[in-house]
N, C-alpha and C positions, 0 to 999 in steps of 0.2 A: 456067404455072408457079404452083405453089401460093405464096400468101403469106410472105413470109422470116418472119415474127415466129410464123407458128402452128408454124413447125421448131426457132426457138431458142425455146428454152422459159427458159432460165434459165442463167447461169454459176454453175459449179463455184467455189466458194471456200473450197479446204481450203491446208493446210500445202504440200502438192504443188505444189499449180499454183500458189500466189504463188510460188516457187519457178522456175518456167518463164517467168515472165511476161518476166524480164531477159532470155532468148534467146527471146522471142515466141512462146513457148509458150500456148495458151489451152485453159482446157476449157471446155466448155458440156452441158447435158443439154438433147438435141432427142427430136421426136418419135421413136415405137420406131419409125414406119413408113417414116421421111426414110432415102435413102441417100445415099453421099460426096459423090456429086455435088450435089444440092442442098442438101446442108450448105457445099457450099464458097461457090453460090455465092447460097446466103442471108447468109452472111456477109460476104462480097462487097457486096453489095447493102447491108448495114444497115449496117456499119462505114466502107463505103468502104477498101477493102485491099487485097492482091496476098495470095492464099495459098496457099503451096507444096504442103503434103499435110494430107490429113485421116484420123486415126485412128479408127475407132470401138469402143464395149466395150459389150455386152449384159446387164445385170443380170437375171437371175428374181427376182421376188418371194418372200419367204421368207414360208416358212409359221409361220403363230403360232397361239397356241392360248390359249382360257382358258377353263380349266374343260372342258367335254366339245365346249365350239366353237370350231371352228380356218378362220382366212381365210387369205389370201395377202394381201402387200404388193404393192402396184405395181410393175411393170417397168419399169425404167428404160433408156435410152440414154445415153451419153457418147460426146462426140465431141472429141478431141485434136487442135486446127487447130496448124498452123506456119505461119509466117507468111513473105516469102520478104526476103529480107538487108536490099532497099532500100525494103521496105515499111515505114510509119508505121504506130507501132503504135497499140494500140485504146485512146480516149481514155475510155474507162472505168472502165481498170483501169491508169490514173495515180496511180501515187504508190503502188501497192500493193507494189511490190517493192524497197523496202527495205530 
């Protein structure tokens, strides 16, 4: 199994997801190349948790331009964990749902 911390890369912390955090909702942006199941159970693994289903969404990079050169932005991955009823939730993101 590859390493849990090279798949979570970072949590997601917009308006949304403090929003989801009171029904144990969590996002994170993992690697593009991770799929459900080792997102479930890198999270598994680093948080210590029971997790019911895991969501994922696929960003392209958008194209920019300036002046007559034009790149792309990084792809990104999001993955949308639930957590399951009698699980403890993740002590990270204590006190964030207010």
């Amino acid at each position: 199994m590859k390493n849990p911390h090279d798949i979570i890369l970072r949590p997601v912390l917009t308006e949304a997801s403090y929003d989801g955090i009171a029904k144990k909702d969590y996002t994170f942006e993992v690697a593009v190349k991770a799929n459900k199941t080792e997102i479930k159970q890198a999270i598994e693994t680093i948080f210590d948790v029971k997790v019911e289903r895991v969501n994922t969404l696929r960003q392209t990079g958008k194209v920019k331009r300036m002046g007559l050169h034009s790149g792309r932005r990084a792809e990104v991955k999001k993955a949308y964990v639930k957590l399951t009823e009698n699980s403890k939730p993740i002590a990270f993101f204590e006190g964030m749902a207010e």
